[in-house]
C-alpha positions as CSV (number, residue, x, y, z in Angstrom):
1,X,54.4,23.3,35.8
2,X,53.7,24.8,39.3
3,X,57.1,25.6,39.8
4,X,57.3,27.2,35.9
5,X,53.7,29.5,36.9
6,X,55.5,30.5,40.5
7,X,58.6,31.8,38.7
8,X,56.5,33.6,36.0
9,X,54.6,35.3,39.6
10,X,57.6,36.4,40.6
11,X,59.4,38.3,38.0
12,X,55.6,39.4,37.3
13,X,55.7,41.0,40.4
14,X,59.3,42.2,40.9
15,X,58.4,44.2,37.0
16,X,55.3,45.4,38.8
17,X,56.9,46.3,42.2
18,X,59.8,48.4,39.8
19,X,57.5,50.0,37.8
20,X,55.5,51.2,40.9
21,X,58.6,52.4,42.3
22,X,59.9,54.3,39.6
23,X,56.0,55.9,39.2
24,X,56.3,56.9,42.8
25,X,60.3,58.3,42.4
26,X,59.0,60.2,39.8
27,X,55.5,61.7,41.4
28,X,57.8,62.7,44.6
29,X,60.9,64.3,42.4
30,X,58.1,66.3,40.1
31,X,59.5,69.5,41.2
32,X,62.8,70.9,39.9
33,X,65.5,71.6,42.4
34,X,66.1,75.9,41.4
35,X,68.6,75.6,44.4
36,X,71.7,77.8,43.2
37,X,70.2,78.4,39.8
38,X,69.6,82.3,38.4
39,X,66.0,83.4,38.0
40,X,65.7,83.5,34.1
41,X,62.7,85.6,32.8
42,X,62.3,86.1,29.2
43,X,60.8,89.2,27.9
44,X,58.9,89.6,24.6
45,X,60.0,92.9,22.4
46,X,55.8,93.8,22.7
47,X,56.1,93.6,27.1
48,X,59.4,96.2,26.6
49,X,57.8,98.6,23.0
50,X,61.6,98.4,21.9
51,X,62.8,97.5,18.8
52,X,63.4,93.5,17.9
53,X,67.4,93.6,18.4
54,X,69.0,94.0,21.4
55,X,72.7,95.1,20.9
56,X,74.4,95.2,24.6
57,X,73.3,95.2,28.3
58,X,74.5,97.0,31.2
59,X,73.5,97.1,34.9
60,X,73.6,99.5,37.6
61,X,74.4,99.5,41.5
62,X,70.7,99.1,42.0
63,X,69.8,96.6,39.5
64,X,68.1,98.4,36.9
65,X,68.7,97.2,33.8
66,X,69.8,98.9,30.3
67,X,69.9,97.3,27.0
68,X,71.3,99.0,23.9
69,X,68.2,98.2,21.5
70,X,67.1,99.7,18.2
71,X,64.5,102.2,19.5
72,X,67.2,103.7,21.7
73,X,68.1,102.7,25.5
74,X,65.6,100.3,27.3
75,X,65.9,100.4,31.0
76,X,64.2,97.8,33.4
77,X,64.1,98.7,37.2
78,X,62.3,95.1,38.2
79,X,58.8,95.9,37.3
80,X,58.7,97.5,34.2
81,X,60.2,98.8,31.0
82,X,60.8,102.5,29.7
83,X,62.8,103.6,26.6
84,X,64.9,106.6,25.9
85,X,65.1,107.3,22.1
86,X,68.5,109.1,21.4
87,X,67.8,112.5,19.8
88,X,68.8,111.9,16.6
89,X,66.7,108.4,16.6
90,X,69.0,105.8,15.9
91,X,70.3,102.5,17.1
92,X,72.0,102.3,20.8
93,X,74.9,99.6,19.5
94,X,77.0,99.9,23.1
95,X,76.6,100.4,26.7
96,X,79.1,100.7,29.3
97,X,77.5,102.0,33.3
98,X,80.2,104.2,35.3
99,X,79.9,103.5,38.8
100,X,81.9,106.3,39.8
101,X,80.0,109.2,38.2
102,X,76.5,107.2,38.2
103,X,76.6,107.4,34.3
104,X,75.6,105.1,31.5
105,X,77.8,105.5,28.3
106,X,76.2,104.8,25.3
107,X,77.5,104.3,21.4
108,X,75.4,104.6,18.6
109,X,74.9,105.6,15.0
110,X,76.6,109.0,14.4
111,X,76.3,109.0,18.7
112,X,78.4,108.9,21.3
113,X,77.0,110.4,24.9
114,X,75.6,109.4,28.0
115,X,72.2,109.0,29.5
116,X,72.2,110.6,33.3
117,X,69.1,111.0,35.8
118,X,68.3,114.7,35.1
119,X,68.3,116.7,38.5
120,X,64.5,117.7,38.6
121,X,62.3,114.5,38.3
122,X,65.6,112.0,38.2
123,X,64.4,110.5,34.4
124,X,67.0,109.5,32.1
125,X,68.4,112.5,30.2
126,X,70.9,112.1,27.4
127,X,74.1,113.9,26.8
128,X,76.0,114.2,23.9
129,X,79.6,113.7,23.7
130,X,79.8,114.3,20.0
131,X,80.8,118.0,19.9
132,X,83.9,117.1,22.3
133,X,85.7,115.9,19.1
134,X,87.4,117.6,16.9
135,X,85.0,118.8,14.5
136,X,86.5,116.8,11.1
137,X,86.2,113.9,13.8
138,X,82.0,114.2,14.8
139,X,80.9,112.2,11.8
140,X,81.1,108.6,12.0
141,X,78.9,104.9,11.6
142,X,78.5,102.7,14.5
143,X,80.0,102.9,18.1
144,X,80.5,99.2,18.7
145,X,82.0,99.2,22.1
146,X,81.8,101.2,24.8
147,X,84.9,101.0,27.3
148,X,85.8,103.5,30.5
């Protein structure tokens, strides 16, 4: 009987010494190891005052981001958002950024152009590329891709 109650002490306490053990592994290895893993941060559509879909993305020399959205070109320099409606106000389906001539392409409804930092105050000005076509060619739906 003594010897039955000493065995029953024992793999009392080796259950006890475990579960200790794994309570303490776990306490110590709380924090996530980020090492080598991107920063994610999410974005709700009332933090950027765009539209709720978010068609393409696109990304400068500097970082600055643009995102083809439904309210027109969102751009993101790190801090915070601004939007660019195209002139004729309509979805923004492509982007493509030119690193050569510092220019972001963007394809739309019935739009084709590019937004460019306008020489005065450097804010995003749009140009359209529509009335480079041949005129019986300058109606059309969606710009889907964007390629240089």
């Amino acid at each position: 009987m003594i010897h039955q109650k000493i065995k029953y002490s024992y793999w009392l306490l080796v259950v006890i010494a475990t579960g200790i053990s794994c309570l303490s592994y776990n306490k110590l290895s709380g924090q996530v190891n980020n090492l080598g893993l991107p920063y994610i941060e999410q974005f709700t559509k009332q933090s950027y005052q765009g539209g709720t879909q978010n068609w393409d993305f696109a990304q400068d020399e500097k970082g600055n981001i643009f995102v083809a959205n439904n309210e027109g070109l969102l751009s993101y320099d790190g801090t915070h958002w601004d939007i660019h409606p195209l002139p004729n106000r309509t979805i923004i389906r492509s982007l493509c950024y030119d690193t050569v001539q510092k220019r972001l392409y963007a394809g739309g409804q019935d739009a084709f152009g590019y937004f460019t930092p306008a020489e005065d105050d450097g804010q995003l000005q749009y140009i359209d590329c529509k009335n480079r076509l041949p005129a019986n060619q300058r109606q059309f739906t969606d710009v889907w891709n964007t390629v240089l």
